[in-house]
N, C-alpha and C positions, 0 to 999 in steps of 0.2 A: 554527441551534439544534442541528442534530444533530453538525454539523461542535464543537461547544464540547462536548458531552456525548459525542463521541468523545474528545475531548483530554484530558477530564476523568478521563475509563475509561485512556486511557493512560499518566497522570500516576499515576496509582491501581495502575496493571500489571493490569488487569481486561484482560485482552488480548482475552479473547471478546465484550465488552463492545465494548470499543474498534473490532473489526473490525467487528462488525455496523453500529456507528452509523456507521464511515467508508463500508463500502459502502453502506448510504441514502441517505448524501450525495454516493455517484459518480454514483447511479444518476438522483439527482436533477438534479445538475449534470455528467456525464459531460466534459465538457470542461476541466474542472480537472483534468492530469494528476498534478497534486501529491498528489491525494487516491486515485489509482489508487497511488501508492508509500505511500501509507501505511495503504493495505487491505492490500498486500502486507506490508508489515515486520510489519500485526499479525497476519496468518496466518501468518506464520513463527512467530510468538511460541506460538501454538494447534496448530502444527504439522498446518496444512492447506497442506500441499504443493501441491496443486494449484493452489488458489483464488489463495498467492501467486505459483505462476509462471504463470498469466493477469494476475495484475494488472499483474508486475511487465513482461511484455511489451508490456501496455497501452502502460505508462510510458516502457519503451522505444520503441517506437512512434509514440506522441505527443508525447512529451514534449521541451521544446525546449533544444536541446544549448546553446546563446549563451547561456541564461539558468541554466540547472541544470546545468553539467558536470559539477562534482565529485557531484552530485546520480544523473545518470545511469551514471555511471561504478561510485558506490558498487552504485546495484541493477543491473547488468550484473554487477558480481561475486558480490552476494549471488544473483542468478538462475540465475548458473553454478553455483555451489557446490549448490544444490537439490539434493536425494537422489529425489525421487519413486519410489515402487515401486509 
């Protein structure tokens, strides 16, 4: 449910929307790496610097290279590029 009215909020570009509802459904289900890159892409979107490079570490971290390359590859660059100040 939250995981749909995330996608919903990000179809919509409600990106605040969208991050919050994807992180209830990390937190609920923390082993879906998929949903740790797509808290990050939306805190990129709201420009919480932070929040997406933990997620997007997460992602790197767990996340499985055989099944997501282009996947992991994409947030290792968008994780490099992060400004944080």
């Amino acid at each position: 449910m939250l995981y749909a009215e995330a996608e919903e909020a990000a179809k919509a570009e409600d990106w605040l929307q969208a991050k919050t509802k994807y992180e209830e459904a990390y937190h609920l289900v923390p082993n879906k790496h998929g949903l740790a890159y797509k808290v990050a892409n939306a805190a990129v979107e709201v420009g919480d610097c932070e929040k997406a490079r933990v997620f997007f570490e997460h992602y790197l971290i767990d996340g499985e290279l055989e099944r997501h390359e282009a996947q992991l590859h994409s947030a290792l660059a968008k994780h490099r590029a992060l400004e944080c100040t």
